[in-house]
C-alpha positions as CSV (number, residue, x, y, z in Angstrom):
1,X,-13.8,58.7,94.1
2,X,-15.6,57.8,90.7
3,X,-13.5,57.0,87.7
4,X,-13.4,59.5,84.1
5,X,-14.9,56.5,82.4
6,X,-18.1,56.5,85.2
7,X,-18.8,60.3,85.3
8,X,-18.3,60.6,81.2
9,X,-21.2,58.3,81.2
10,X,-23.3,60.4,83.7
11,X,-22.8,62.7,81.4
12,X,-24.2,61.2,78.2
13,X,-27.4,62.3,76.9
14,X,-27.6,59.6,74.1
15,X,-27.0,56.7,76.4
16,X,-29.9,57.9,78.8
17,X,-32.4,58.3,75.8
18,X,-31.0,55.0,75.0
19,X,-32.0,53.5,78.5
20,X,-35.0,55.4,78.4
21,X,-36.4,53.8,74.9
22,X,-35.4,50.3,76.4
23,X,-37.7,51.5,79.7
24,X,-40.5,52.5,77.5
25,X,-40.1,49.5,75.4
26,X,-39.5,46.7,77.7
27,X,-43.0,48.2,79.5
28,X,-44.8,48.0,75.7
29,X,-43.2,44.8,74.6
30,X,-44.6,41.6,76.1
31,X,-41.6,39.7,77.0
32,X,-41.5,38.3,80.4
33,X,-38.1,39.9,82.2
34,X,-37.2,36.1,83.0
35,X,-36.8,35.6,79.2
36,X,-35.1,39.0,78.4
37,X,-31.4,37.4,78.6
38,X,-32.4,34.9,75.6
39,X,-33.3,37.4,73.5
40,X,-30.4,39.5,73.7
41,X,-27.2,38.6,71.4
42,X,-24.4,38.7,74.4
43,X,-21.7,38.5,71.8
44,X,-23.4,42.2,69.7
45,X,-23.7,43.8,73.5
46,X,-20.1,42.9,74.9
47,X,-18.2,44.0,71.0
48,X,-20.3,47.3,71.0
49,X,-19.3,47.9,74.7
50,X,-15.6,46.6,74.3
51,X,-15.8,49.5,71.3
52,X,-17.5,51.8,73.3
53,X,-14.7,51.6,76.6
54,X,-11.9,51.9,74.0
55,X,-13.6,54.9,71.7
56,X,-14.3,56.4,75.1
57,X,-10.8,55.5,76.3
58,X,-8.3,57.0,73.5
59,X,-11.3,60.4,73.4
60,X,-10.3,60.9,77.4
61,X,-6.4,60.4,76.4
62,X,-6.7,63.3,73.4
63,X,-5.4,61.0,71.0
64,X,-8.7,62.2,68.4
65,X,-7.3,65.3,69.3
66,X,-3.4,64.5,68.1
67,X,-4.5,62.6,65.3
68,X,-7.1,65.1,63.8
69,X,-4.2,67.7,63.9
70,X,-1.8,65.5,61.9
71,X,-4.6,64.3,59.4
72,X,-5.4,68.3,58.6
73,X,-1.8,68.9,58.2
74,X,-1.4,65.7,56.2
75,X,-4.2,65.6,53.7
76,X,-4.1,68.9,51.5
77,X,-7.6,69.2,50.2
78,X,-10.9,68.5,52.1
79,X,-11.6,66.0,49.6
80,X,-8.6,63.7,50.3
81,X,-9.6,63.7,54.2
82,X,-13.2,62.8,53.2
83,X,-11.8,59.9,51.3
84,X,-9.4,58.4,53.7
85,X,-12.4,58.8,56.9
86,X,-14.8,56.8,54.6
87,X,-12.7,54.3,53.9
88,X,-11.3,54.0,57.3
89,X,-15.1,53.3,58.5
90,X,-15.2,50.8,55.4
91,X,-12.7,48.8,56.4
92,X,-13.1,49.1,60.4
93,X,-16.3,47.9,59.4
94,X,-15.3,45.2,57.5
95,X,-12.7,43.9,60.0
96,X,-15.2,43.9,63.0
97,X,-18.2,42.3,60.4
98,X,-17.1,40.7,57.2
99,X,-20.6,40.4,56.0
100,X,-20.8,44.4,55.4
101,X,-18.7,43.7,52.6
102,X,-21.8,42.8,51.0
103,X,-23.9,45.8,51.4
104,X,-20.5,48.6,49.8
105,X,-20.9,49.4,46.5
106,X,-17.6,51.4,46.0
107,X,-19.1,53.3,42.4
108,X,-15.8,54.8,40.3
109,X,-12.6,54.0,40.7
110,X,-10.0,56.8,42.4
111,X,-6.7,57.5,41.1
112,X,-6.0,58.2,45.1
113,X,-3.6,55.3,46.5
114,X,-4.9,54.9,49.9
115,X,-8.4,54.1,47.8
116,X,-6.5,51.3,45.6
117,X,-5.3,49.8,49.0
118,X,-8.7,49.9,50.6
119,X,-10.2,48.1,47.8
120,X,-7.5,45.7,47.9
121,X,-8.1,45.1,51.5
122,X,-11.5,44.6,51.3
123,X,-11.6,43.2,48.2
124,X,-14.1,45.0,46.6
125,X,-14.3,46.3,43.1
126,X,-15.8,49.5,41.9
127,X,-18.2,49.4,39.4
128,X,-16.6,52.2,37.0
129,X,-13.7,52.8,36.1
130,X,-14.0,55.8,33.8
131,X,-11.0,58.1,34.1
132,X,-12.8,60.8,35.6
133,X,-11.1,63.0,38.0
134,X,-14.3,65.1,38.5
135,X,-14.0,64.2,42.5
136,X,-15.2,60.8,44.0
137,X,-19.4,61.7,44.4
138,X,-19.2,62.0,40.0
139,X,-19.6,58.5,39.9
140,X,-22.4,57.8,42.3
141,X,-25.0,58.8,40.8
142,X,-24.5,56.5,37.5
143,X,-23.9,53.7,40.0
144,X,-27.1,54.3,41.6
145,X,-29.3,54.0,38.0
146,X,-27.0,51.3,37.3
147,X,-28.1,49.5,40.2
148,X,-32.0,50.9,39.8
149,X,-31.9,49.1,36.1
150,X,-30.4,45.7,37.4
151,X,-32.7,45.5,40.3
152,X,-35.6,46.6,37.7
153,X,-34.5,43.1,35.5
154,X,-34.2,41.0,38.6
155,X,-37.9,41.9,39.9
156,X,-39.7,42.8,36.7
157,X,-38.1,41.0,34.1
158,X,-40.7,37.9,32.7
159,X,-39.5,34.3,31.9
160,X,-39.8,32.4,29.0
161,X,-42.9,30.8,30.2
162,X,-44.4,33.8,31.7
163,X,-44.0,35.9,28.3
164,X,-44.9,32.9,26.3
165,X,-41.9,32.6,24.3
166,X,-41.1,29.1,22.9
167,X,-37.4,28.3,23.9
168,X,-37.3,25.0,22.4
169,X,-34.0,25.8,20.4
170,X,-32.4,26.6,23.7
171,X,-32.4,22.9,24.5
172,X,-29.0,22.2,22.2
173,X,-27.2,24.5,24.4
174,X,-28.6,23.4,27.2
175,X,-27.8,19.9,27.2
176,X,-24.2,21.2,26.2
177,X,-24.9,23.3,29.8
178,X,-22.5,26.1,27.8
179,X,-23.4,28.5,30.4
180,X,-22.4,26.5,34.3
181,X,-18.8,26.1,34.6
């Protein structure tokens, strides 16, 4: 007698690709299999698998099943649902790795509640806040060239020094340090 949990993984394609990379790399790699355990980060492997057995868990019980009926009933457009499953990754995400919060740039501001609480939650800010009600991708792309320009001044932008500007009556406010709180 095998258990659900064994024989759905006997049946997973993507997990014996995954072995199989690992097999192909472990022969290219020159790591000496003694040294393998040090280089693996226990605490990454046994959250992803602890994730994986409950995923794998609550797919066998038909829960995704119950639940994906009551969020088509409950969300009127396609939109909303879109909405609420990003933002339910966003904050899983969060909660499991609060340094992810760094890499979401939420763009325009919703009028959607559920996207106020997320926010909230993750405290995050959007970048916009325009009034639009065009649908949440409308801000996006003026985020993205808003964050193309700053990253533009950050890396390309010259100093003082470099452009040979003379700053000297800078030094006033300077010594008044005006600008650190």
């Amino acid at each position: 007698m095998t258990l659900p949990f064994v024989q759905s993984l006997l049946r997973d394609r993507f997990l014996h690709l995954l072995l199989i990379i690992a097999c192909v790399l472990s022969a290219i790699v020159p790591f000496v299999p003694a040294s393998w355990p040090a280089a693996i980060d226990w605490h990454t492997i046994v959250t992803l698998s602890g994730l994986m057995l409950l995923t794998k868990g609550i797919e066998l019980s038909g829960y995704f099943d119950v639940l994906g009926r009551k969020m088509a009933r409950r969300f009127v457009t396609e939109r909303q649902l879109a909405i609420f499953m990003v933002l339910a990754a966003a904050l899983c995400a969060v909660r499991l790795c609060p340094n992810v919060r760094g890499y979401l740039v939420p763009s325009h501001a919703s009028f959607e509640i559920g996207y106020r609480l997320a926010m909230e939650a993750m405290d995050l800010r959007p970048l916009f806040d325009l009034g639009m009600r065009l649908g949440e991708g409308s801000g996006c792309p003026l985020a993205f060239q808003v964050l193309d320009a700053a990253c533009a001044v950050i890396n390309d932008m010259a100093t003082f020094d470099e452009a040979g500007i003379n700053d000297d009556y800078l030094d006033e406010i300077r010594r008044g340090d005006q600008f650190t709180p």
